[in-house]
C-alpha positions as CSV (number, residue, x, y, z in Angstrom):
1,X,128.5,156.1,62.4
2,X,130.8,157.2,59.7
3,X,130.7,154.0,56.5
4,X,134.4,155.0,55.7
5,X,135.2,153.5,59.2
6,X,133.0,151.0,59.2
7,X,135.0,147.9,60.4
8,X,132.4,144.9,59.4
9,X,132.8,143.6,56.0
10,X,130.4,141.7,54.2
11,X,131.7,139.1,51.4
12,X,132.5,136.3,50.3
13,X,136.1,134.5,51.7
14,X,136.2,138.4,52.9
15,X,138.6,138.5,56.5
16,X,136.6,139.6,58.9
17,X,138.0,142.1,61.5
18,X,137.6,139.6,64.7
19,X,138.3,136.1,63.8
20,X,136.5,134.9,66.8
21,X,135.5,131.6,68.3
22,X,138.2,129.6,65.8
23,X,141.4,130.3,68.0
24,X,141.2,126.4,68.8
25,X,141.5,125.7,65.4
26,X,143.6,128.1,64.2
27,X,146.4,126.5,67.0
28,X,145.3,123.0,66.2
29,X,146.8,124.3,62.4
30,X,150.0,125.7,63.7
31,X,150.8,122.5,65.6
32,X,149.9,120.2,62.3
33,X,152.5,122.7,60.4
34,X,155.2,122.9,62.3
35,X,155.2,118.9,63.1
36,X,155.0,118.4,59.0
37,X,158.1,120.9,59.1
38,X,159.9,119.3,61.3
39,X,159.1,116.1,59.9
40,X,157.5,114.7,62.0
41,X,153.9,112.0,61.4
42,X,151.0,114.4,61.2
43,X,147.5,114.5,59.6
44,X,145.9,116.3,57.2
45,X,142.9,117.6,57.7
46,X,139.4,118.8,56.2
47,X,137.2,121.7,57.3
48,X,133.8,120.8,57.0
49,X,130.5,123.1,57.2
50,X,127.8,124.6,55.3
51,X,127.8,128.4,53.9
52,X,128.4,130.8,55.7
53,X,130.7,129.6,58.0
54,X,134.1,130.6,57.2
55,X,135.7,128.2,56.1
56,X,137.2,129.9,52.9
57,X,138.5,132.9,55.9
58,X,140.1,129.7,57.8
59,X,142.0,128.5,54.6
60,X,143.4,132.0,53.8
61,X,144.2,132.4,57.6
62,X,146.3,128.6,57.8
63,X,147.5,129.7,54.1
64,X,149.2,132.7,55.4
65,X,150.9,131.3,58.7
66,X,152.0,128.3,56.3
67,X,153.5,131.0,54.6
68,X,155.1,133.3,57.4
69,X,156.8,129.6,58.7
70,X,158.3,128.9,55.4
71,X,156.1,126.6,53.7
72,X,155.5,126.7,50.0
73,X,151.9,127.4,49.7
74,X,149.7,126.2,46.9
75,X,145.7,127.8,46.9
76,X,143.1,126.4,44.4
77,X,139.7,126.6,44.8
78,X,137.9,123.2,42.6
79,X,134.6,124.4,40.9
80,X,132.3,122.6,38.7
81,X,133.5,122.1,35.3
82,X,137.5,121.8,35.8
83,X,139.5,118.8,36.4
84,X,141.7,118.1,39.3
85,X,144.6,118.2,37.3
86,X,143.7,121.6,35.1
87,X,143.6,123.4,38.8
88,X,146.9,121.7,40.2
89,X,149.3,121.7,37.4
90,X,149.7,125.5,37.2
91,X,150.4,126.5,40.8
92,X,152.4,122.7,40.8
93,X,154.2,124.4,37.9
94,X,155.0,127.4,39.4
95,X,156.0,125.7,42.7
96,X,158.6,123.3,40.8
97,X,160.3,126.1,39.1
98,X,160.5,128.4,42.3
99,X,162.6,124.9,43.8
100,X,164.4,124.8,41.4
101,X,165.5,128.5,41.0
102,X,166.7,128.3,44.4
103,X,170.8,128.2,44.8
104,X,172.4,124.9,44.4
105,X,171.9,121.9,42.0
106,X,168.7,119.8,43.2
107,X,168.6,116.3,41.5
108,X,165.8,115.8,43.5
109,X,163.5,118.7,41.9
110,X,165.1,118.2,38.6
111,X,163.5,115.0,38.6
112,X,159.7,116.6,39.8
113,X,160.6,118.4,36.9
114,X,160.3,116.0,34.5
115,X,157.5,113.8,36.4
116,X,155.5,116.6,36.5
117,X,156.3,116.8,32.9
118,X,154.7,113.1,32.2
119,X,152.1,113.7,34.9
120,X,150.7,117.0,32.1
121,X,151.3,114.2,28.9
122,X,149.8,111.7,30.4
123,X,146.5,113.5,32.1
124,X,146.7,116.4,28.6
125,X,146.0,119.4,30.5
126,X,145.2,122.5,28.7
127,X,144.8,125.8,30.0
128,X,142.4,128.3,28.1
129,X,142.5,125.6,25.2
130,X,146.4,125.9,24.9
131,X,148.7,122.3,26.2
132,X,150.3,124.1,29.3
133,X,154.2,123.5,28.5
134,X,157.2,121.8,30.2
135,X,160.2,122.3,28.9
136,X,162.1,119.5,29.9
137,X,161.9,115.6,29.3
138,X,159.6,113.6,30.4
139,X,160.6,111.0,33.6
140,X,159.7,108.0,31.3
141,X,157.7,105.0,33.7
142,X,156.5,107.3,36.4
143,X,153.4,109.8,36.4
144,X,152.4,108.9,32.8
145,X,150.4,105.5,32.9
146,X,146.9,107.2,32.3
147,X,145.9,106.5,36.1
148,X,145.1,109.4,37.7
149,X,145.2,107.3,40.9
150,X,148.5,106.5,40.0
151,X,150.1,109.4,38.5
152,X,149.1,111.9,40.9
153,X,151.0,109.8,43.8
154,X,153.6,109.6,41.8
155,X,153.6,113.9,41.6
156,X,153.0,113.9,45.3
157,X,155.9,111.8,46.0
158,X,158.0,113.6,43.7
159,X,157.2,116.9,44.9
160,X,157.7,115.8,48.3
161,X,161.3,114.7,47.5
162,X,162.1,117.7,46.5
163,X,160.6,119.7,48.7
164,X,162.7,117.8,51.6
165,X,166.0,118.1,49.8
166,X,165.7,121.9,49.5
167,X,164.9,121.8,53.2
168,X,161.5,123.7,53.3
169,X,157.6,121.9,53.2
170,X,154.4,122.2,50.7
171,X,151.0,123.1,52.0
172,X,148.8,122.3,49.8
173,X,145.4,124.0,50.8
174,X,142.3,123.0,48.3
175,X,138.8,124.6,48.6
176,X,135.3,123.5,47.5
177,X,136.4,119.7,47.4
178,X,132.9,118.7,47.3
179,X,133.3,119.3,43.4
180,X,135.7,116.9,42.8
181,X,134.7,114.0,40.8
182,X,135.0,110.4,42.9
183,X,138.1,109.3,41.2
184,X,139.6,112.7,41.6
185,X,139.1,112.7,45.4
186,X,140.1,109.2,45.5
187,X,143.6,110.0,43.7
188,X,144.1,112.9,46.1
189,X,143.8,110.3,49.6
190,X,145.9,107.7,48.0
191,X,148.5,110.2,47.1
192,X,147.9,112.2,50.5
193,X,148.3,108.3,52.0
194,X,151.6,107.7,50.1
195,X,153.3,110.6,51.3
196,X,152.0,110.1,54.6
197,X,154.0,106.7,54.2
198,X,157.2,108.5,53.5
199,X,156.6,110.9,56.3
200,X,157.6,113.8,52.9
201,X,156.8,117.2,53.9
202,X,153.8,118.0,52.1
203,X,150.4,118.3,54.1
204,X,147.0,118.9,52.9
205,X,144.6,121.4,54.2
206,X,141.5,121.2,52.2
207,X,137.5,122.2,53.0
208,X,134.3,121.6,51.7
209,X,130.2,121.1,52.4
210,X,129.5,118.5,55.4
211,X,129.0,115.5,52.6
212,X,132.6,115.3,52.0
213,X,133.2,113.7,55.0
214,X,130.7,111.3,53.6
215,X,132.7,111.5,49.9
216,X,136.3,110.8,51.2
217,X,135.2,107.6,53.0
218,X,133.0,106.5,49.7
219,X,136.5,107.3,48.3
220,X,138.8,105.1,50.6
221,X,137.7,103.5,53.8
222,X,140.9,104.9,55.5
223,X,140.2,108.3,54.6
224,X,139.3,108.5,58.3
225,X,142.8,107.4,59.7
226,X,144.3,109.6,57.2
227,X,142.8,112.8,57.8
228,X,140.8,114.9,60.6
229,X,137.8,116.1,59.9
230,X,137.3,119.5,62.0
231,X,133.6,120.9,61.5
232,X,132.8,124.4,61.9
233,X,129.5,125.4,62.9
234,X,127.8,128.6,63.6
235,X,129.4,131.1,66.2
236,X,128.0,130.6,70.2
237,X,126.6,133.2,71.8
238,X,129.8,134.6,73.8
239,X,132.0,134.5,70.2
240,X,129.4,136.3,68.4
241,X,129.4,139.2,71.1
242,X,133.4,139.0,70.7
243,X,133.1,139.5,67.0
244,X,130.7,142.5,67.4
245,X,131.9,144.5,70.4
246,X,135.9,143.6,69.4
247,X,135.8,145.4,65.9
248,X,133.2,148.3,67.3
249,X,135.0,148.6,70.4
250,X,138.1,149.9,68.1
251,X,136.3,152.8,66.6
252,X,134.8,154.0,70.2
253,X,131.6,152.1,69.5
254,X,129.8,149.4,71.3
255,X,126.5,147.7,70.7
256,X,124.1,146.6,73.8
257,X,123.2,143.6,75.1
258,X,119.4,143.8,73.1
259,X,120.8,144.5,70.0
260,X,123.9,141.6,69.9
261,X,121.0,139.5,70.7
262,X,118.7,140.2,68.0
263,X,121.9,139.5,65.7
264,X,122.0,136.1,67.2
265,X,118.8,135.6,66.5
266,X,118.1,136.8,62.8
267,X,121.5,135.4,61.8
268,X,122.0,132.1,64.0
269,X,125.1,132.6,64.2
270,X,126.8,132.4,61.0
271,X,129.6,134.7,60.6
272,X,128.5,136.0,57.3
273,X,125.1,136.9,57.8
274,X,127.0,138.8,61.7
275,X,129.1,139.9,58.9
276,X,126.1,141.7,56.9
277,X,123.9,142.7,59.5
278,X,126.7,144.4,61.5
279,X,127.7,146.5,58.5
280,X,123.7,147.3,57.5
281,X,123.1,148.2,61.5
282,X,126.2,150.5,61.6
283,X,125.5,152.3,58.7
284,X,122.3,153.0,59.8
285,X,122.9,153.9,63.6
286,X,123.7,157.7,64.8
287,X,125.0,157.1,68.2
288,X,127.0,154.7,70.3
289,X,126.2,152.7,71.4
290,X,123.9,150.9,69.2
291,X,120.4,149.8,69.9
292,X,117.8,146.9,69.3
293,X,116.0,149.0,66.8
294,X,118.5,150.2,64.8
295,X,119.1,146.1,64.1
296,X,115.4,145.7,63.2
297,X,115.6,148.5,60.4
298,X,119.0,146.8,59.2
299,X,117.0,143.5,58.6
300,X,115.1,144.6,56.0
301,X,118.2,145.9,54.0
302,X,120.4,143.0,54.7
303,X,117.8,140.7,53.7
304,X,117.1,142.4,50.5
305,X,121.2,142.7,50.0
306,X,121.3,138.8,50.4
307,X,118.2,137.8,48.2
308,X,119.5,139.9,45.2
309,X,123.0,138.5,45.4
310,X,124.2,135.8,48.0
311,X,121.1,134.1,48.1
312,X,119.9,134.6,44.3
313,X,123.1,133.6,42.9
314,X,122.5,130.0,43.6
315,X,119.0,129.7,42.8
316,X,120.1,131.0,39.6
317,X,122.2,127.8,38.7
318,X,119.3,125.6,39.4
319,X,116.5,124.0,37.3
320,X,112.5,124.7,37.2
321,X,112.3,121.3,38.9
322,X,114.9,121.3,41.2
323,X,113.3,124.6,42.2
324,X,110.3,122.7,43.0
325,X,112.3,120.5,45.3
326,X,113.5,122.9,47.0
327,X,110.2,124.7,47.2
328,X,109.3,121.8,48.9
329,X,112.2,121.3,51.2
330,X,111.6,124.7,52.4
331,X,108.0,124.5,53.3
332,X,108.8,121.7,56.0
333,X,111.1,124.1,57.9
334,X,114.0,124.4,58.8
335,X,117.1,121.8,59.0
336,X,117.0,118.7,58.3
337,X,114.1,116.5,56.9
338,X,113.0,113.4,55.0
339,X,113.5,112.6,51.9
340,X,110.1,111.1,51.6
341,X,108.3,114.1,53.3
342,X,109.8,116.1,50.3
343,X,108.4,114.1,47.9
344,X,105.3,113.6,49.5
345,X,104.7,117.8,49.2
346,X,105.6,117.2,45.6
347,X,103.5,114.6,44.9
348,X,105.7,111.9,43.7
349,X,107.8,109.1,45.5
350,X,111.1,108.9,46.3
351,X,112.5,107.0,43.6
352,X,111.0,109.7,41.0
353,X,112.4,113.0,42.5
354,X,116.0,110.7,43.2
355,X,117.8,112.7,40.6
356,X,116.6,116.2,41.0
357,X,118.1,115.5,44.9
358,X,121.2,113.9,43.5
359,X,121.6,117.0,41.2
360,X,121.2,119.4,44.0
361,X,123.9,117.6,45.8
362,X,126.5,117.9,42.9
363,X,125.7,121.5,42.8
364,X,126.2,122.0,46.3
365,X,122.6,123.1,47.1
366,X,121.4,120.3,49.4
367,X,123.4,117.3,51.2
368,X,122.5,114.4,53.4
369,X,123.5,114.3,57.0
370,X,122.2,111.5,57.3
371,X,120.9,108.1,55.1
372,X,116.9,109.6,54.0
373,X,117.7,112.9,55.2
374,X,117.7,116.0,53.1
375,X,119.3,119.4,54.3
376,X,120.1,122.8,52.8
377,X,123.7,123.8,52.5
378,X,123.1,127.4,52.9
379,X,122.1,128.3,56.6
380,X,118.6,130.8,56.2
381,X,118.2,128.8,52.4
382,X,114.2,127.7,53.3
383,X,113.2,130.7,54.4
384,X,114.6,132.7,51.4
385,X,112.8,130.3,49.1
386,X,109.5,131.1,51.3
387,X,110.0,134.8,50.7
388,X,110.6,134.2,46.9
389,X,107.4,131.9,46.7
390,X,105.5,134.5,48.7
391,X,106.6,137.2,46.4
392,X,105.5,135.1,43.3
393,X,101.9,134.7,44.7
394,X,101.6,138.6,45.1
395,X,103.0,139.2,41.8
């Protein structure tokens, strides 16, 4: 097979060249947009699942047919270490200004203008260590109390206003909201509730790890009524034959039946891990179409591609000890398993290892599906951590 034409494509957030098993979704989107539009009651929603999934492909996708329908689109992606405010002001910035450049006096986004303008005084954003700059008055009383809470509801509704009296709709679309702090989640419901109140055309599309769904409720009990909660999970047998033989099928190639099925089973799934071994198996194959053992010989590179980087890159971020815990997580198996079990391997109780857990969870490394339960976020996570304890012992 020729690697210029090589349609698979590894990475992450990467668009991958059949976008299959998520038309439902993708629909569901369209149908949540256009009623916002049209101004009519709609939720929000969050996409939930662990790594590997696509969810970051998903937001891009609903980002760009936002776009081509006429919303205004603002993309952030939260990460450890910045505020809620520091990632919205910016692209809120940016949005304000493009309103009110368009033809026509707007009271309406002269007035975002200058909340916006208390909301940055109020909450001190700085970008790069420099106070990011509005140059207008403040909207004294509104946006400036101190409240994050508050304050960002007051943007929303703001933004909203004048978003409707120019006649077009805000998309908001937020990645990686498990890194939000508590009260910056719980700002962005109540402010997602108030517009929701005033039926405003601004809609939140948001996703995150599975304990977000767990986070927004903590947050606000209603966070249920206020949003949907769509879960992606890993690809079914008939989608992950779509999304091999689709892209293949363009370049004259096809793979057989024995060699789609050993991608199910080394990747469960996951469209990143199709993703990589599709790319490592048609680099290696000479003929169409391509066979069982060709995918064998791609599994060692693809494995040693994601240990040095995809997989790697997170154990990086972690501690000695939280390595432990995860050592120990991984030698129970795979999916889910108790808390207590962990600890037992470790030798300690519960209450002792609590915060190494609770730190793995902030750093998106582990989450609870349910109360005692301890899982990795990163599908294929427990056996890297096997390989890497294997390779120390031979070392």
């Amino acid at each position: 097979m020729d690697p210029i034409r090589n349609p698979f494509s590894p990475g992450a957030g990467a668009p991958p060249p059949e976008l299959a098993g998520r038309e439902a979704l993708l629909a569901r989107a369209a149908v949540t947009l256009g009623r916002i539009k049209a101004g009519r009651p709609e939720k929000s929603f969050l996409l939930v699942g662990l790594r590997g999934v696509g969810k970051t492909v998903l937001l891009n996708r609903i980002a760009q047919i936002a776009e081509d329908d006429g919303f205004r689109v603002v993309f952030v992606e939260a990460h450890e270490g910045k505020s809620l405010p520091a990632l919205l002001v910016p692209e809120l910035r940016r949005l304000v200004y493009k309103l009110d450049a368009m033809a026509g006096l707007s009271q309406k986004v002269k007035r975002s203008l200058r909340v916006l303008r208390s909301f940055v005084g109020s909450v001190k954003v700085k970008i790069s260590d420099i106070e990011l700059g509005i140059d207008v008055d403040p909207e004294a009383g509104t946006a400036d109390s101190g409240d994050i809470e508050s304050d960002l509801s007051d943007l929303f509704l703001a933004i909203g206003e004048a978003a409707r009296e120019r006649n077009t709709a805000v998309a908001l679309v937020l990645d990686e909201l498990q890194y939000l702090k508590e009260v910056e989640l719980s700002a962005l419901i109540m402010a997602m509730h108030r517009i929701a109140q005033k039926q405003l055309p601004l809609v939140l599309i948001g996703a995150g790890l599975p304990q977000l769904v767990g986070h927004a409720g903590k947050s606000k009990s209603y966070a249920e009524r206020l949003f949907d909660f769509p879960e992606l999970g890993p690809l079914d047998d008939a989608q992950l034959a779509d999304a091999l033989q689709a892209p293949a099928r363009q370049e004259n190639v096809a793979f057989t039946d024995e060699a789609i099925g050993e991608i199910a089973r080394v990747t469960k799934g996951y469209p990143y891990f199709l993703q990589e071994w599709a790319y490592q198996t048609w680099n290696l194959a000479t003929e169409s179409p391509i066979g069982v053992d060709v995918v064998k010989v791609a599994t060692q590179q693809s494995l040693a591609r994601l240990d040095a980087s995809f997989f790697r890159v997170r154990l990086d971020r972690t501690t000695p000890r939280e390595k432990e815990y995860m050592i120990a997580l991984a030698r129970l198996g795979p999916g889910r398993q108790r808390s207590g079990e962990v600890a037992d391997l470790m030798g300690a109780d519960v209450q002792t290892v609590a915060p190494l857990r609770n730190g793995l969870i902030k750093k998106g490394m582990i989450f609870s599906p349910a109360h005692g339960d301890t899982e990795f976020t990163v599908p294929l996570f427990d056996e890297f951590m096997m390989r890497t304890v294997n390779r120390s012992a031979h070392s």
